[in-house]
C-alpha positions as CSV (number, residue, x, y, z in Angstrom):
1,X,-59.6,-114.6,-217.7
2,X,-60.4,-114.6,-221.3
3,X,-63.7,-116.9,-222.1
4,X,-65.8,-118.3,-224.9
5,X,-68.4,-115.6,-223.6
6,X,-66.4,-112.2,-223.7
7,X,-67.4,-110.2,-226.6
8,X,-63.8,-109.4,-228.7
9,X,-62.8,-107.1,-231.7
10,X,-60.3,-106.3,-233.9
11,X,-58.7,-104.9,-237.2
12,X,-59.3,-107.6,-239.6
13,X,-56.9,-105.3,-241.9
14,X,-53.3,-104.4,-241.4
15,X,-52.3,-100.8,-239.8
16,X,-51.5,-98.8,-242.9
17,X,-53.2,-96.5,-244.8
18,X,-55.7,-97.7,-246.9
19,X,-59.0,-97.3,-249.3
20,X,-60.9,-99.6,-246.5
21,X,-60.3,-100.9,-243.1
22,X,-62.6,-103.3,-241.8
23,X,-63.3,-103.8,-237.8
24,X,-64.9,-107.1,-236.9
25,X,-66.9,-108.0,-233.6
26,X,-68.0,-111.6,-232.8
27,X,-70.2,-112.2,-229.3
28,X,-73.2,-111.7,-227.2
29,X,-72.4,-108.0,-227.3
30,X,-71.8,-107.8,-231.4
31,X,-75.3,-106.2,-232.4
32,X,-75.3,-103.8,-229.1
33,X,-71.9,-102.6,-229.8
34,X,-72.7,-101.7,-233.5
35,X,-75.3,-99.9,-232.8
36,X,-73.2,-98.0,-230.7
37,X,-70.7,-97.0,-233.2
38,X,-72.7,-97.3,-236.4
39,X,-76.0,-94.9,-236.9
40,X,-77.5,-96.3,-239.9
41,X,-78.8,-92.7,-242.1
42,X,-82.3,-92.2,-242.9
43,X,-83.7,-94.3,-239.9
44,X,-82.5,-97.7,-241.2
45,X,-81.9,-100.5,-238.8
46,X,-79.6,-103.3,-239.1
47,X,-81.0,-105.9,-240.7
48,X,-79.1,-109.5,-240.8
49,X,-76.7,-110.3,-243.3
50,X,-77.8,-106.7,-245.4
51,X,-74.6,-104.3,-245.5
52,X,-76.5,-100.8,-244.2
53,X,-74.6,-97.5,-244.6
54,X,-74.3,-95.2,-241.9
55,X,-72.3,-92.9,-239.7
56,X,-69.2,-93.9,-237.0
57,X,-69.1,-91.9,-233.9
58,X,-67.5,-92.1,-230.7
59,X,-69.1,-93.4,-227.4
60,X,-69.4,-89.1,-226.4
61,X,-70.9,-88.6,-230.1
62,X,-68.6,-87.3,-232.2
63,X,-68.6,-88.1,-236.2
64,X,-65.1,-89.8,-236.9
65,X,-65.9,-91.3,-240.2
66,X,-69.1,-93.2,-242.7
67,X,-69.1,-96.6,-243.6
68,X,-71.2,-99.7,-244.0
69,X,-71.2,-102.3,-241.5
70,X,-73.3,-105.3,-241.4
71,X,-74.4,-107.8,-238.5
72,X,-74.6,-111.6,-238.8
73,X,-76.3,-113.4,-235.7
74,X,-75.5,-116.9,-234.8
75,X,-74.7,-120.0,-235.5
76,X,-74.6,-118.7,-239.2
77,X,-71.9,-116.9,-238.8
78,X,-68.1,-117.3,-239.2
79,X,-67.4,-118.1,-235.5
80,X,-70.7,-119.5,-235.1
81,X,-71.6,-116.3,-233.0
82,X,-73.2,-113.1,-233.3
83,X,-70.8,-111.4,-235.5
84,X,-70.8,-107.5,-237.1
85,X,-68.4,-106.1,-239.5
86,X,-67.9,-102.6,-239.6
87,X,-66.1,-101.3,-243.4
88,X,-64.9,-97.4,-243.2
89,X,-61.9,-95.8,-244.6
90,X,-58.7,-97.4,-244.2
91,X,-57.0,-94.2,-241.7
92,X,-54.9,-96.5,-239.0
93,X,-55.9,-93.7,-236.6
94,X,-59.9,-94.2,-237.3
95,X,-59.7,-97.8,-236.9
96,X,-58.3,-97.1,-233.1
97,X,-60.7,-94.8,-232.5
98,X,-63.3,-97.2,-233.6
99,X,-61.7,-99.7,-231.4
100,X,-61.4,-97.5,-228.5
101,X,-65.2,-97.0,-228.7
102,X,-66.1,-100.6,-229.1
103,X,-63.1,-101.5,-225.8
104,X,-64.8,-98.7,-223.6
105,X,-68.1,-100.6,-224.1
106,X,-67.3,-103.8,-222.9
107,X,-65.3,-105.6,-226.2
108,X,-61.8,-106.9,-225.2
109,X,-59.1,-106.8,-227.9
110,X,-59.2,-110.7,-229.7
111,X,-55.7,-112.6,-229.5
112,X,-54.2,-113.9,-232.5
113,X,-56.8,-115.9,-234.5
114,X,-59.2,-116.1,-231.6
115,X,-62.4,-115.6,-234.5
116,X,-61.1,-119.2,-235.9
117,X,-60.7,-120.8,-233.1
118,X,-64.3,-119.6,-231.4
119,X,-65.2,-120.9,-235.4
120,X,-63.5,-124.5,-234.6
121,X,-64.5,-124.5,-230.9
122,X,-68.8,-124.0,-231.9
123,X,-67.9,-126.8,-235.0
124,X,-68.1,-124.2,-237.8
125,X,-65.1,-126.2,-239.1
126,X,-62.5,-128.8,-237.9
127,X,-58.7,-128.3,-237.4
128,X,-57.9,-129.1,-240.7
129,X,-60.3,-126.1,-242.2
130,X,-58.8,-123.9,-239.5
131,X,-55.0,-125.0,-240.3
132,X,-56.8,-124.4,-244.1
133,X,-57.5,-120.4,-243.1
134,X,-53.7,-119.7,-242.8
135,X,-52.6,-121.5,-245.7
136,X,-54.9,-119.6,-248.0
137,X,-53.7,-116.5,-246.6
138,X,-50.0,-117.2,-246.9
139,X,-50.7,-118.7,-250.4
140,X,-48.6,-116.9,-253.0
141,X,-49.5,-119.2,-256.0
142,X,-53.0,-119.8,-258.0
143,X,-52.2,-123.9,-257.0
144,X,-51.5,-123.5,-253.0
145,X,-54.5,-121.2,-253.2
146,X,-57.0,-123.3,-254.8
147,X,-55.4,-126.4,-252.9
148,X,-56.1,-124.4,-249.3
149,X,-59.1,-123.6,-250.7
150,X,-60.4,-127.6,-251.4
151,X,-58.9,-127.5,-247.0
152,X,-61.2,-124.7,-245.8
153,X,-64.1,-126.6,-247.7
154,X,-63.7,-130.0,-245.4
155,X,-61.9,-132.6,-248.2
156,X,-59.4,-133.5,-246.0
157,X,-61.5,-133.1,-243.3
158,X,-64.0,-135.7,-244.4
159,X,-61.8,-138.2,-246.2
160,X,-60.1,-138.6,-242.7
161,X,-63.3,-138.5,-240.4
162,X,-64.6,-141.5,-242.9
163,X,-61.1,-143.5,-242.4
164,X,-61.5,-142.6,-238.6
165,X,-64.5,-144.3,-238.5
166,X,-63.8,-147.3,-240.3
167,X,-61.2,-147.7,-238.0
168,X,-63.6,-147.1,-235.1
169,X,-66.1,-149.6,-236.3
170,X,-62.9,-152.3,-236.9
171,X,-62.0,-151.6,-233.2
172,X,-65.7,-152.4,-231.9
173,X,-65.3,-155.4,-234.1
174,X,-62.3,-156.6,-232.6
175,X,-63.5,-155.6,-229.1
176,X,-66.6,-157.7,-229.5
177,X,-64.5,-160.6,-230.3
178,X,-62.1,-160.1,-227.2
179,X,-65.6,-160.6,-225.0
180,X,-65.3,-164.5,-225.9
181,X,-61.4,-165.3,-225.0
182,X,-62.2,-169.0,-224.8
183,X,-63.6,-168.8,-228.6
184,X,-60.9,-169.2,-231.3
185,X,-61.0,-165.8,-233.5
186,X,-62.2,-167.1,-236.4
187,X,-59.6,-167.0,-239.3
188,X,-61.7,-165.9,-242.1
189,X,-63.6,-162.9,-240.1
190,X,-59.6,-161.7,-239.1
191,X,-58.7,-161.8,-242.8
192,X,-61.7,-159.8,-243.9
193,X,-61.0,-157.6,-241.0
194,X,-57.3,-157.4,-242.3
195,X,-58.3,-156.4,-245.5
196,X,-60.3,-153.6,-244.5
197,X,-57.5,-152.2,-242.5
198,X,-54.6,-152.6,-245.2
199,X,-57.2,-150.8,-247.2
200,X,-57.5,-147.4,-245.0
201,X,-53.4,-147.9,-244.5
202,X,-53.1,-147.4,-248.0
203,X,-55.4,-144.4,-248.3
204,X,-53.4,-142.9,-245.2
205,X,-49.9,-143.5,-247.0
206,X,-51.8,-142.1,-250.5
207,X,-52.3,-138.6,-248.5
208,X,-48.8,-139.1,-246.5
209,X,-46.8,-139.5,-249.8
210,X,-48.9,-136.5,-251.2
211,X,-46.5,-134.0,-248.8
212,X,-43.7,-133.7,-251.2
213,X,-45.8,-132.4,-253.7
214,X,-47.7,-130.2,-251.4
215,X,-44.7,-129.0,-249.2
216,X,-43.5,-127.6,-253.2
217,X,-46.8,-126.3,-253.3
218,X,-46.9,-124.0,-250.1
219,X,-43.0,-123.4,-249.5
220,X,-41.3,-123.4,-253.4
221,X,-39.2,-126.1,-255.2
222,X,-35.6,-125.6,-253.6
223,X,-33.7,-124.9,-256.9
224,X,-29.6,-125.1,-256.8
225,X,-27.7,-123.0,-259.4
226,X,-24.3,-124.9,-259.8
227,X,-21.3,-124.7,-262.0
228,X,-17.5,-123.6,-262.3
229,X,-16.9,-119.7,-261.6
230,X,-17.9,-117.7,-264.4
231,X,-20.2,-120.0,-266.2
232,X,-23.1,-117.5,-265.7
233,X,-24.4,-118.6,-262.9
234,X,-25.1,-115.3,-261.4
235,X,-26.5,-113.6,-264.7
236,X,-29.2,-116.6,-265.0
237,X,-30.2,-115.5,-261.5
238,X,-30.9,-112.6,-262.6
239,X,-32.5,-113.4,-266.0
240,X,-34.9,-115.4,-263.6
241,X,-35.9,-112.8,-261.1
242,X,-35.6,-109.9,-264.0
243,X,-33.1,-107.6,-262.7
244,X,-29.9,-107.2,-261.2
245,X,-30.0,-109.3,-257.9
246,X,-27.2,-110.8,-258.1
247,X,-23.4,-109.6,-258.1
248,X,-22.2,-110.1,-261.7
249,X,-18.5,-109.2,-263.0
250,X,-15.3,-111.0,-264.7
251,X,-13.7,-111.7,-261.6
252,X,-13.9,-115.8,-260.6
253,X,-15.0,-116.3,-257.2
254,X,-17.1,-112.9,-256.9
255,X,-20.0,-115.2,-255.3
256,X,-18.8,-116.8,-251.9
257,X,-22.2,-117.2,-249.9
258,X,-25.6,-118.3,-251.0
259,X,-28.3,-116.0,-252.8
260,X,-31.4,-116.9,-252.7
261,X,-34.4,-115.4,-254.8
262,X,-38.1,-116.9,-255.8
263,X,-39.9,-117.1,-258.7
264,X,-43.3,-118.0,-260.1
265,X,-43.4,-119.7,-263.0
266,X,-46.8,-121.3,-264.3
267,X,-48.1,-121.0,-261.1
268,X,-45.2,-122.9,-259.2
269,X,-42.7,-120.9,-257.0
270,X,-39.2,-121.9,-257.4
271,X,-36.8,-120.8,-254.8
272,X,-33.7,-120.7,-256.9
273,X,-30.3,-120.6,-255.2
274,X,-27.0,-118.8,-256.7
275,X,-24.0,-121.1,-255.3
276,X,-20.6,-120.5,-255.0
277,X,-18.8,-121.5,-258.3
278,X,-17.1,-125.2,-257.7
279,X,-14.0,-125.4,-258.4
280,X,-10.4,-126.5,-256.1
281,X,-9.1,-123.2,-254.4
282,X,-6.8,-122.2,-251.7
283,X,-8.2,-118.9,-251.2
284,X,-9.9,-120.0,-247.5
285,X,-13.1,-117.6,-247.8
286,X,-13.9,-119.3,-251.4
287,X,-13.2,-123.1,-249.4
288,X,-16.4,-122.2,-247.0
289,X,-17.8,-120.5,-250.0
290,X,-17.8,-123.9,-252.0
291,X,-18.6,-126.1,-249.4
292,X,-21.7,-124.1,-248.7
293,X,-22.7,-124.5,-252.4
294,X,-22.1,-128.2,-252.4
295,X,-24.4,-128.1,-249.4
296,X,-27.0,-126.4,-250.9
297,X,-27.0,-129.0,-254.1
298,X,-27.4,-131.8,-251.5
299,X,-30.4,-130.4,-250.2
300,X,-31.7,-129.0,-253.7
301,X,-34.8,-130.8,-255.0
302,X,-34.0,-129.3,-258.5
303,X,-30.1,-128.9,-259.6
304,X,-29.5,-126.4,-262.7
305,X,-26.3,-127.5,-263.5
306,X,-24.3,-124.5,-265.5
307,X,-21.8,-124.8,-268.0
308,X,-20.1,-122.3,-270.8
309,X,-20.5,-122.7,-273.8
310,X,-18.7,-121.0,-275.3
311,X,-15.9,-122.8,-273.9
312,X,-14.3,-126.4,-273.6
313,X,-14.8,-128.5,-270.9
314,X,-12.5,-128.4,-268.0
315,X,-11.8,-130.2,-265.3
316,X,-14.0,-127.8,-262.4
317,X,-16.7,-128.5,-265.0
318,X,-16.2,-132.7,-264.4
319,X,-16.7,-131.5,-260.9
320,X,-19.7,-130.0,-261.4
321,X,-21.0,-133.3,-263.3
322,X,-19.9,-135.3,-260.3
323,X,-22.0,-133.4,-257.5
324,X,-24.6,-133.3,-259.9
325,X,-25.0,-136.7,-259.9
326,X,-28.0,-138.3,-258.6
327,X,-30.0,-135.7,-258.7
328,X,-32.8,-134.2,-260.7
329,X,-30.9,-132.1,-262.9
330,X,-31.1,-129.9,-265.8
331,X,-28.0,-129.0,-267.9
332,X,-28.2,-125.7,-268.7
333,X,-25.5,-124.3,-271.7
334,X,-25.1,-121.2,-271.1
335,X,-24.2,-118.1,-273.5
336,X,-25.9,-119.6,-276.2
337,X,-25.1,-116.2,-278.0
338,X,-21.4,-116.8,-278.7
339,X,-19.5,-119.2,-280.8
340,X,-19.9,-123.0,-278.9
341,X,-17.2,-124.9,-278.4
342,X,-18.4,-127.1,-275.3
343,X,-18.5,-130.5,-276.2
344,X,-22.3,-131.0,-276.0
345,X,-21.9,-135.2,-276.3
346,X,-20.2,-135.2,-273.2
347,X,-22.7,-133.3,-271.4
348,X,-25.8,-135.7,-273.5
349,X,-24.1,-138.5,-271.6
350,X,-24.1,-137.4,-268.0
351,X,-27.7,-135.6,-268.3
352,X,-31.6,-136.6,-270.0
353,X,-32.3,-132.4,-269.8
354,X,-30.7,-130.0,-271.8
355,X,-31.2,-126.5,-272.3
356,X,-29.2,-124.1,-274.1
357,X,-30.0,-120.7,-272.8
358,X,-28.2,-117.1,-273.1
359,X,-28.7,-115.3,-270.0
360,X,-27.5,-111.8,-271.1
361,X,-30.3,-111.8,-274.1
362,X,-33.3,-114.0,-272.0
363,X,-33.1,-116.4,-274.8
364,X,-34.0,-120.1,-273.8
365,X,-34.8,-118.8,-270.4
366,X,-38.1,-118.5,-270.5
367,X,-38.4,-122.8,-271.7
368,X,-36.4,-123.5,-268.8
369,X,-38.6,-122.1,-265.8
370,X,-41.7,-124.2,-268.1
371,X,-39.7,-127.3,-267.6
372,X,-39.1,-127.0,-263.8
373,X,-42.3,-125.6,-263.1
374,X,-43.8,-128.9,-265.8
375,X,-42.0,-131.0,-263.7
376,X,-43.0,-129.9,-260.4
377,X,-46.4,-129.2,-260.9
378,X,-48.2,-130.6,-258.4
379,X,-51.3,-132.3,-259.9
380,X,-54.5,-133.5,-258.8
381,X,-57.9,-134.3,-259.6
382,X,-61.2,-132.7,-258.4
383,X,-61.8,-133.0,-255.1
384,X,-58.2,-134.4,-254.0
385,X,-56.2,-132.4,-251.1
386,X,-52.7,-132.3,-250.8
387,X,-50.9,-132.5,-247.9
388,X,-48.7,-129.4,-246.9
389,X,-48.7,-129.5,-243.4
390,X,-46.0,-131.1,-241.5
391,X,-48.2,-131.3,-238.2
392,X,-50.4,-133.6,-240.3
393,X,-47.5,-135.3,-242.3
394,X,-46.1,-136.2,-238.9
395,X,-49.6,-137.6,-237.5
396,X,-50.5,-139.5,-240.8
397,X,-46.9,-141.6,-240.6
398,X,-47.9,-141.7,-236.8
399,X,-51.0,-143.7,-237.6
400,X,-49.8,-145.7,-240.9
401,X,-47.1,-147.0,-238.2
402,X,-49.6,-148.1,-236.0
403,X,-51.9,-149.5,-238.4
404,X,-48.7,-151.4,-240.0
405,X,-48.4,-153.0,-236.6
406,X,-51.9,-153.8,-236.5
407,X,-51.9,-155.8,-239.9
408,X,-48.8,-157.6,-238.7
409,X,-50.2,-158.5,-235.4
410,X,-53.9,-160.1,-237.6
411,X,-51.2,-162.5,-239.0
412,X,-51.3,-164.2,-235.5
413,X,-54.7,-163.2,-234.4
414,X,-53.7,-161.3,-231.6
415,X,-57.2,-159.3,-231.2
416,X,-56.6,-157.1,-228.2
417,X,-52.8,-156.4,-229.7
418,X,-55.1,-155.2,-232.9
419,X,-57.7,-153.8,-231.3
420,X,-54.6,-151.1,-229.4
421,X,-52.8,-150.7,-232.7
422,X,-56.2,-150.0,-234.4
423,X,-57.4,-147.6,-231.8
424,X,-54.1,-145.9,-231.5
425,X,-54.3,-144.9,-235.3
426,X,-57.7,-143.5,-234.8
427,X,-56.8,-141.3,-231.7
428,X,-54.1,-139.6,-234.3
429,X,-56.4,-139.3,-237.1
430,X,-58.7,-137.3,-234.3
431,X,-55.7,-135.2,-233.9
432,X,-55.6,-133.6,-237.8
433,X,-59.2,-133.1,-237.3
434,X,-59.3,-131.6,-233.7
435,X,-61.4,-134.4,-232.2
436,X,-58.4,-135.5,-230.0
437,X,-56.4,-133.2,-230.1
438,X,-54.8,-131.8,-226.9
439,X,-54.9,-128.2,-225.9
440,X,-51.3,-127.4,-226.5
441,X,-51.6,-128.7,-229.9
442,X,-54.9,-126.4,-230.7
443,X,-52.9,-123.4,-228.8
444,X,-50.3,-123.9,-231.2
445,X,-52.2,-123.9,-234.4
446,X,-54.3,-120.8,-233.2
447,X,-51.0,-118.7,-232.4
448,X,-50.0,-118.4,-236.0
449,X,-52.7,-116.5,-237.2
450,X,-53.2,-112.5,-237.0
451,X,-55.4,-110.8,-234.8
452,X,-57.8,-110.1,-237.0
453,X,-58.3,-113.5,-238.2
């Protein structure tokens, strides 16, 4: 049975050839074992936290590579334990070897992010900071990067652990009154008390509503290309993603499923979608084919609406307008390098963005991807956190429902029907943070991660 007190290692780097591959160790056995593999040159010893170059053998002495490696003992470490780090050439058959060597001699192979759990587990950080660790290593934007990065260093963390405590202290409040139920609760001390809680309910719903912007943040701004066939929809695809991803020819209908590509622009991914062209049709694949793309624009947070214009209005293009509506949407003229005759009036009256763009020449398209990515920029100021985790989205609407309850109830002065609606909200505020949250929960989190981390 695997333990808190087993010694573990593992590649913190994928399998594939590389300039460096690192190996790390965390336990009571992390210094012994380096000093196994690692023979520091010219008598050198390992001191901590020092990187200290030296040679990698095998358990029966045989020279498999040079390296620095570098030990960090406990509790100021990553995982809070003794930790070592061994660096060497990135050859996926040297780093089994080296892992061999460190098995035979009494490590056992780390599941997947067992060093951040044994980090959560000895309070190196809470389950926010850990959740934090795989965001900033799936982050594929400067913004999700730097906003994981304001996770890993506790903001969230502590904002919540101060509005679990308030909570905490308003439940030892109310509990303090429920020890005189022959005593009246006295009005004014349950309106100040009310207050107090309506003001953590509104900090909770601040961060819940803060989601949207972080779930574009972490997984893209769901983009839907729309228009009649042969408006260019395809070709502004591919003026996007800067090559030929998309099927492009004269022949309407030619796109029947949905393509999807993504983009970063000024730091913001857009996942753009390339939709069946809308238009009525008997033809029973291009049916599915347009029902799919009316689909996607429901869904769509952004709608680039397509028309030609070169070309008059028609009545597929009134469709177009129609599904449109309601959504955020930019107008987007296309082949803006060819005499217009698209009624541009009509299209001012039905949409606030336009943009004429030529997708065969790249003209306008660049001005476009800036207004999405303007427009979906998710903002905030120093030291904010957004939200991009539906595990915590789920618990923070969790505990604004139970705290809504709990102000509703203080209209009556019901203490002890408080006093559970108050405690209830804290107990899921423990959960984002890890202070009460269940095994299968913390299992859960923890099996996302790669071995090495």
């Amino acid at each position: 049975m695997n333990t808190m007190f087993d010694t573990i290692a593992a590649a913190a780097t994928p399998p594939v050839p590389s300039a460096i591959g690192i190996v790390r160790i965390s336990g009571p056995q992390a210094l012994s074992l380096l000093q196994v593999v690692v023979h520091p040159v010219k008598g050198k010893t390992f001191a901590p936290r020092r990187m200290t170059f030296g040679c990698i053998y095998t358990r029966e002495g045989l020279r498999i590579d040079e390296g620095l490696a570098v030990y960090m003992p406990g509790p100021g470490s990553y995982t809070g334990e003794d930790t070592a780090e061994i660096y060497c050439h990135g050859s996926p058959g040297i780093l089994a070897e080296l892992l061999d060597v460190l098995f035979s001699c009494g490590a056992r192979q780390a599941e997947p992010g067992e060093f951040t759990r044994r980090a959560f587990l000895n309070g190196r950080m809470d389950l926010s900071q850990s959740e934090a660790v795989i965001d900033l290593i799936e982050s594929e934007t400067k913004a999700a990067a730097a906003n994981a990065a304001a996770q890993l260093g506790g903001v969230l963390g502590k904002r919540l652990s101060a509005l679990r405590d308030e909570l905490i202290a308003a439940a030892a409040q109310l509990s303090a009154m429920m020890d005189f139920p022959e005593e009246e609760v006295p009005e004014l001390e349950m309106q100040e008390l009310t207050a107090r809680l309506e003001g953590v309910l509104a900090d909770l719903e601040r961060l819940r509503e803060s989601y949207r912007r972080g779930a574009y943040l972490k997984n893209g701004v769901p983009c839907a290309i729309t228009g009649r066939p042969n408006v260019g929809k395809s070709s502004l695809l591919n003026a996007f993603v800067g090559y030929d991803r998309a099927i492009v020819t004269s022949v309407p209908g030619t796109t029947r499923d949905v393509l999807e590509h993504t983009v970063i622009a000024d730091g913001v991914k857009l996942s753009f979608f390339d939709t069946a062209g809308i238009r009525d049709t008997a033809d029973v694949v291009e049916k599915i084919g347009v029902a799919r793309a009316a689909d996607t624009v429901r869904t769509a947070s952004a709608v680039l609406a397509v028309f030609d214009g070169s070309q008059p209005l028609s009545p597929d293009d009134m469709l177009v307008m129609d599904s449109a509506e309601g959504h955020e949407t930019w107008c987007v003229i296309n082949k803006a390098d060819l005499p217009q005759c698209v009624d541009v009036s009509a299209l001012r009256a039905r949409f606030d963005r336009i943009f004429p763009v030529s997708a065969a020449s790249g003209e306008g398209v660049t001005a476009l991807l800036s207004s999405l990515a303007a427009y979906f920029t998710a903002s905030q100021d120093v030291g904010e956190s957004l939200i991009t985790n539906p595990r915590q989205a789920n618990a923070l609407e969790r505990a604004s429902a139970a705290l809504r309850r709990a102000c509703e109830a203080a209209q009556i002065l019901t203490a002890d029907v408080v006093c559970t609606d108050v405690e209830e909200a804290a107990g899921i505020l423990g959960e984002i943070t890890g202070q009460t949250a269940s095994e299968d929960i913390i299992q859960q989190i923890f099996s996302r991660f790669c071995v090495g981390k």
